[in-house]
N, C-alpha and C positions, 0 to 999 in steps of 0.2 A: 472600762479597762478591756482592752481586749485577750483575744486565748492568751496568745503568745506574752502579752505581758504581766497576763496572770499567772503564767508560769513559769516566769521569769523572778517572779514576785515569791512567788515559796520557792524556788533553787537558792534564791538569795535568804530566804528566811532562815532554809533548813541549813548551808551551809554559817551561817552566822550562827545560829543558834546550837548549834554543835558545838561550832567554836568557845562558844558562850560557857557552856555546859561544863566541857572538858577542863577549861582552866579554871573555874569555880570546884568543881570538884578535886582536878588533883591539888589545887592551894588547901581545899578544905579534907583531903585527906594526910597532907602533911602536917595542918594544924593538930590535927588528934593523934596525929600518932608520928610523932615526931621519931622515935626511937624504928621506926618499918623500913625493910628494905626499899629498892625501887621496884622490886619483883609484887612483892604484897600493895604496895602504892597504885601500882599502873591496873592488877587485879579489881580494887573498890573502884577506879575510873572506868574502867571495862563493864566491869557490870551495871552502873549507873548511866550506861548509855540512853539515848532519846526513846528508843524502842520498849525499857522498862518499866523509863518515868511516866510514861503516857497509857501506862497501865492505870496508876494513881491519879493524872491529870485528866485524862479522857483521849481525844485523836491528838496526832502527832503536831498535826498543823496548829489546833488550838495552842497547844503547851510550844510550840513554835515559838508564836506569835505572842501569846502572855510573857513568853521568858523577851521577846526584844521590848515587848512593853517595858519591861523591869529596867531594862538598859536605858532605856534613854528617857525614864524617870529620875532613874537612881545611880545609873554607873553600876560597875561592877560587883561595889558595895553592895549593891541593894540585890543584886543578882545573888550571892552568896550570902548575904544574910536569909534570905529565902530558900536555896538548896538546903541550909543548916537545920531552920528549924525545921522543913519537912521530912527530911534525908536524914538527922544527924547520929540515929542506930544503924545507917548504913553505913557510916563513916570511918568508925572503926575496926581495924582488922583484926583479926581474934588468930589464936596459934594454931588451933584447929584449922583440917581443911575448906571448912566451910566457912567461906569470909560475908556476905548476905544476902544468901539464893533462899534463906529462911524466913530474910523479912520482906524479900521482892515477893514471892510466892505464897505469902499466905492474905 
């Protein structure tokens, strides 16, 4: 493979795997908390971005590339059944200001 198509190769990873990310999480923050504003909702999607999960997963590119694995084993499905059980205390919003900079950070 060359540069340019190895680079072309993660622009596409990261752009899909965001995409990935984002609609798995807000589907899976309106399952728990059905009763949350869109304010509190888009809050848990914001903080769960690629740059926090890759705290827990290791480089960006790995957890990249494992989350399109997930996809075109499982679909969607299988993508979200996995954000949940690793994510699923970050999922809910709490009435306090603090929604999960306590469970990303420690």
């Amino acid at each position: 493979m060359t540069k340019n198509n190895l680079e072309e190769r993660r622009l596409y990873n990261k752009i899909m795997a965001n995409a990935m990310q984002e609609l798995a999480i807000a589907s899976l923050a309106i399952k728990h908390n059905p009763e949350a504003t869109p304010g509190r909702l888009d809050s848990v999607v914001r903080e769960l971005t690629i740059k926090k999960v890759n705290r827990v997963s290791g480089t960006t590119e790995a957890y990249n590339e494992n989350l399109i694995s997930l996809y075109s084993g499982g679909g969607m499905d299988e993508v979200m059944k996995r954000l949940e059980e690793k994510f699923s205390p970050c999922l809910k919003t709490r009435r306090n200001k603090q929604l999960i900079s306590i469970y990303l950070n420690s």
